[in-house]
N, C-alpha and C positions, 0 to 999 in steps of 0.2 A: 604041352599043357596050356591051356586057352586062360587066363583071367581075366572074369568082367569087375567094373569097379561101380560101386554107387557113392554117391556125394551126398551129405544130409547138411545143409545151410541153415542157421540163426542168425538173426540180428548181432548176437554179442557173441556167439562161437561157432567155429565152423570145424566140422567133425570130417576125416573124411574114412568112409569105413569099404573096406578091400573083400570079398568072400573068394577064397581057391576051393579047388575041388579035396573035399575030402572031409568038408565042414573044419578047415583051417583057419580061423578067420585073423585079421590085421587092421590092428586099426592107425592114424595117424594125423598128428595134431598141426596145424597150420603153426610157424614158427617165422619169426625173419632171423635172417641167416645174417652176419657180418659181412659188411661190405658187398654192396649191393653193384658195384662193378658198373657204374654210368660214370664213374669222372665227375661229380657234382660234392662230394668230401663227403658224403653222409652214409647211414648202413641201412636207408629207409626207399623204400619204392613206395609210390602212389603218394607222395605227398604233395605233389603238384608244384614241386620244383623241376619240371621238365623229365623224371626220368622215364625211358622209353620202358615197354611193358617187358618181361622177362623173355627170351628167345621161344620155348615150348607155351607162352601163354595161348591159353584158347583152344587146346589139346587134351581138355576134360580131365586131368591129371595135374595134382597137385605135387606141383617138381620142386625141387628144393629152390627158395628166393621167392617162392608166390604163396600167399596165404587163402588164396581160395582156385578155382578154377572151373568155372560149367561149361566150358566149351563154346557155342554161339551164345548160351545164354547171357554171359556174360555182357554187360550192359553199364553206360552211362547211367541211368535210371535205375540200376537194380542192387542186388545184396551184393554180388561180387562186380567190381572193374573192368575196364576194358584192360587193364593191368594188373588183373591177377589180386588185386586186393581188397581186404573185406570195405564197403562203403563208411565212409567215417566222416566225419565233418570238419572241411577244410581240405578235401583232396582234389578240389574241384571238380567232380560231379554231383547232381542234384538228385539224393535219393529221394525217387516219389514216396510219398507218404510219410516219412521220414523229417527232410529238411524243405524247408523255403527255399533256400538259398544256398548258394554255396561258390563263394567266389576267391576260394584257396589263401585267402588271409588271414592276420588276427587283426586286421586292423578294424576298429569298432567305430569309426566316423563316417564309413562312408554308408551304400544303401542294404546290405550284409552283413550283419554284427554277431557278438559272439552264439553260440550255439544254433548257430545255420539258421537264424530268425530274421524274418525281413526287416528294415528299420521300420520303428513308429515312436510315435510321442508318446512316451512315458515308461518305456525301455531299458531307462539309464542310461544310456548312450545319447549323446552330443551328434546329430546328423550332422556335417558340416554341409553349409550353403543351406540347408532347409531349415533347421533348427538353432535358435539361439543358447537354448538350454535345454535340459532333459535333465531331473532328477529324479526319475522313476516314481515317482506320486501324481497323486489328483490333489494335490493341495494347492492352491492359490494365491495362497498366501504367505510363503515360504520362499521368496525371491524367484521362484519359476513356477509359470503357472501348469493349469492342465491343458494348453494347447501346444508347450514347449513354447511359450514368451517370455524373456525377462521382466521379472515383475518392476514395475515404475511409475514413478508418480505420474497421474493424469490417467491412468489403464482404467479407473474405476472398482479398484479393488483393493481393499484394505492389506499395505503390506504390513511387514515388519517395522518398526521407526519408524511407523505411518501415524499422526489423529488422524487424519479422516483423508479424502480421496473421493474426488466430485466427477471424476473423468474428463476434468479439463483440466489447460493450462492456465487461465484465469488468475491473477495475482489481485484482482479488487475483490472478490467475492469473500466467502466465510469460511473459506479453506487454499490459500494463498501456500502452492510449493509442499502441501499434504501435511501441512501444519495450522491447527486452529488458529483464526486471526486474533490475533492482541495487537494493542498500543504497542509500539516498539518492535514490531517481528520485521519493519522496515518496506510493510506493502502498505499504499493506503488503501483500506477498504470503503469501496463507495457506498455515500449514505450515509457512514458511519463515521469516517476521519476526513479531515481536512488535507494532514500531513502526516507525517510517518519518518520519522528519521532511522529507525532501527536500534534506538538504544530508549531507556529508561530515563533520561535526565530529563528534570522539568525546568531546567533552568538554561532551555542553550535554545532555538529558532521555534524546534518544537516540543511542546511541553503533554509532559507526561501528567495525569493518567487516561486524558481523554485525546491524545493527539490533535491539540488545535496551535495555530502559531501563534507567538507569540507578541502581546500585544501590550502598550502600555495602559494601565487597568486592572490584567489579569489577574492581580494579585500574587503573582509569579517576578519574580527581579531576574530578567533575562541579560545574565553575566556579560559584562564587558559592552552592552549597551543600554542599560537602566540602574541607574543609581541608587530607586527605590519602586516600589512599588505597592502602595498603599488601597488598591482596587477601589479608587474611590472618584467624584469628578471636581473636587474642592482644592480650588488651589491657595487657598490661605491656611492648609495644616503644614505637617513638616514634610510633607513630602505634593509636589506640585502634580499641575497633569500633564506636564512631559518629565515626568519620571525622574526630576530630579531633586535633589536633597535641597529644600528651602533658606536662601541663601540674601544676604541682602545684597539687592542690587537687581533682584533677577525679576523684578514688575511684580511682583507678589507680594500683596501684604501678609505677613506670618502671624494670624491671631494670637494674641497673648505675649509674642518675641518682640512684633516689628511695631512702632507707631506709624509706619506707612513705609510702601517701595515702589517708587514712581519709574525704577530701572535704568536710571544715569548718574551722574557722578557732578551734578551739580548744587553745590549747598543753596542755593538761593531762589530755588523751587518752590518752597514747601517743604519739601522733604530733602533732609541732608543725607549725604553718603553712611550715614552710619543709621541711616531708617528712620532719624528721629524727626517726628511733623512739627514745621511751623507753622502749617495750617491745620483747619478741621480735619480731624480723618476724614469724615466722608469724603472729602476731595480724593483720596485715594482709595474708595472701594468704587465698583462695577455701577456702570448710568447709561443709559441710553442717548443718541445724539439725532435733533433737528437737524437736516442739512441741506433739505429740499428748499427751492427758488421760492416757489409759490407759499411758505411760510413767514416768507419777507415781509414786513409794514409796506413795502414797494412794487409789491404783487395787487392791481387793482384787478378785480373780479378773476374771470376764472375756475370759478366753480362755488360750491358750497361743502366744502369740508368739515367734518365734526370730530372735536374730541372727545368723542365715547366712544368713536368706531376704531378697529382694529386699520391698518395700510395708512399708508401717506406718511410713516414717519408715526404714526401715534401706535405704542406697543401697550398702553393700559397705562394705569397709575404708578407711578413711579421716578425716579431721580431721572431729571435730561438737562443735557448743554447745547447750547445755540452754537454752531458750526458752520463754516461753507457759506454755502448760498444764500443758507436761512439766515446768518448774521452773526455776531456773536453775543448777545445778551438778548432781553426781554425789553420791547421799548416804555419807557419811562413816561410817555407823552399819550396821550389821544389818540387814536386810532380810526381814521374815518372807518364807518361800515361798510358792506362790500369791500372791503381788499383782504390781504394775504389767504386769499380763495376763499374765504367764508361770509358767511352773512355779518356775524355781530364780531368784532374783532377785540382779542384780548390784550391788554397790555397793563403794565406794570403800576400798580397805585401808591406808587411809595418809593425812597431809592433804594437803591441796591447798598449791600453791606460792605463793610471791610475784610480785607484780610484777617485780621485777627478778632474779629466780630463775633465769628463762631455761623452757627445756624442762627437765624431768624425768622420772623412769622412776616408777611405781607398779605397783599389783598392784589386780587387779579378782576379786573374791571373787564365788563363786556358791552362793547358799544351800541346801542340799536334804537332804530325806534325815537331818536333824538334824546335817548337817554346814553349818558357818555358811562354809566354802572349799572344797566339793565339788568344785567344778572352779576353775583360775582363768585368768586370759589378764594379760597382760604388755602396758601402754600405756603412750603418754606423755601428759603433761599438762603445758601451761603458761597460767600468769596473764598476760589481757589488761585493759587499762584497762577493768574493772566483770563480765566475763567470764571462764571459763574455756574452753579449746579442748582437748578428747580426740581422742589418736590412738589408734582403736579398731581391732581386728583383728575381724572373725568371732568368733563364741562357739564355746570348742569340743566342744559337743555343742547338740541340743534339747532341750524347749525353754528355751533360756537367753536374757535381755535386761539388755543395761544400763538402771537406775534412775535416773532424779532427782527431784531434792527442791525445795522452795520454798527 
């Protein structure tokens, strides 16, 4: 008796159907059989653990241990093995049409991941050595983006625990480490801060809320080296302009506190250690100082100097002392014309006061012209402890100068 066999193949079952003579028919179901007899512990053939194909494979005849069998047709590429078993993925062959890939793994990092899919970005799988990340999205802003990058500050893309994100690394600009710039975030941002310490105090180098340093003035009392800070440029309140708490002794007259602070510890000054004047105050507030040669009675010609004009020592109307060069008082005598650089020369029409005299009123003579009071101007004058102090007006003509003497 002769039997032929036919085989009917699917994707997902393999049928294999027998016809004898006599319209007998047999059909018979592809099975695996226990213990598949390679020596590898397992009861599986074709899983690409090395084992060889079954001894009748390729014999068009489904023998017990093989679950499919077409003879030649049997193929790397096709529905059944070259070992006799149905195409699956992870057996390592590559069924055309079927799978991408198939490189008898599970391992899902390398270029073959699971269900026989080539790698690519956005897969859900981690390529290792091409990709940093893969969370199976197109979102961007989710710690990995859509080309598989780790999402990071400077990438230009707003992450997560991002304000903002310029796609630089730039710590001066207005987004410093993907965090909007403020006073205190410890970046300075140019144009806009000086300094930047990274904390909120306005009371330590740099001051909050504008990040500038700290200065005496600021109106800020910058801890542990400003005693006050009054933001002001008056040094006779209680607080001076090097930032200290107004004190006697300290060269500052304290309006309303102090009768005077000459800054030493001598009673016999003027002013005694406990601030109290034995002279006029004025002697102890602010004056300007003659100390130029050429203001000398001893300076013959030289120029023509005037006092109305601004340089040479003359700063406008106001309290001045004879010093240095220039001499130390106002001379008392005549004054030829032509000397102390000017045309008509000034000198004192009256004597000078005392100590305890207070302010007084004088007359300041201008020589010229064979007049020894050609012109004259109206001052005051008071005696300080070794000094004299003139309240001087403008000259009222050119070129005219007040004189002094040794």
């Amino acid at each position: 008796m002769r039997r032929s066999l036919v085989l009917c193949l699917s994707p997902l079952l393999m049928l294999a159907c027998a016809e004898a003579e006599g319209d007998a028919p047999f059909t018979s179901t592809f099975t695996t059989l226990p213990g598949d007899g390679d020596g590898d512990g397992d009861d599986t053939t074709g899983d690409g653990d090395g084992d060889p194909p079954p001894q009748d494979c390729g014999d068009s005849v489904v023998n017990p241990g093989e679950q499919c069998d077409l003879g030649s047709q049997n193929s790397e590429s096709g529905q059944c093995t070259p070992l006799c078993t149905i195409a699956s993925c992870g057996d390592g062959f590559l069924y055309e049409g079927f799978e991408e890939c198939d490189d008898s793994n599970n391992d899902n990092t390398d270029d073959c991941v699971s269900g026989c899919k080539l790698a690519t970005c956005g897969d859900g799988f981690t390529q290792a050595g091409v990709e940093a990340c893969d969370d199976g999205n197109d979102d961007d802003a989710d710690g990995c983006t859509a080309t598989c990058l780790t999402g990071e500050c400077g990438d230009g893309i707003l992450q997560d625990g991002e304000q903002c994100d310029d796609g630089n690394v730039t710590t001066s600009d207005e987004c410093p480490a993907c965090q909007l710039a403020f006073c205190g975030d410890g970046y300075v941002q140019a144009g806009v801060e000086v300094c930047d310490d990274g904390n909120m105090d306005g009371n330590d180098a740099c001051t909050s809320p504008f990040c500038t340093p700290a200065v005496c003035g600021d109106g800020i009392v910058y801890d542990g080296v400003e005693e006050c800070d009054d933001q002001n440029d008056n040094d006779n309140d209680a607080c001076t302009t090097a930032c200290t708490i107004a004190v006697c002794g300290d060269g500052f007259k304290h309006e309303g506190v102090e009768e005077c602070d000459d800054g030493d510890d001598d009673d016999d000054d003027g002013c005694d250690t406990n601030c109290i004047a034995s002279a006029d105050p004025q002697c102890f507030l602010a004056y300007n100082e003659f100390s130029l040669a050429n203001r000398n009675k001893n300076q013959i010609g030289g120029g023509a100097f005037c006092d109305q004009q601004a340089g040479n020592g003359w700063q406008g109307a106001g309290w001045y002392r004879f010093t240095g060069d220039a001499g130390t008082q106002m001379s008392e005598t005549v004054i030829p014309s032509n000397q102390c650089a000017t045309h008509a020369s000034g000198w004192l029409n009256g004597a000078h006061p005392e100590l305890n005299d207070g302010i007084v009123a004088r007359q300041v003579c201008f020589n010229w012209s064979g007049n020894q009071c050609n012109w004259n101007a109206n001052i005051e004058v008071v005696a300080c402890p070794g000094y004299y102090l003139y309240n001087l007006p403008n000259t009222p003509a050119c070129s005219l100068r007040y004189c002094g003497q040794d």
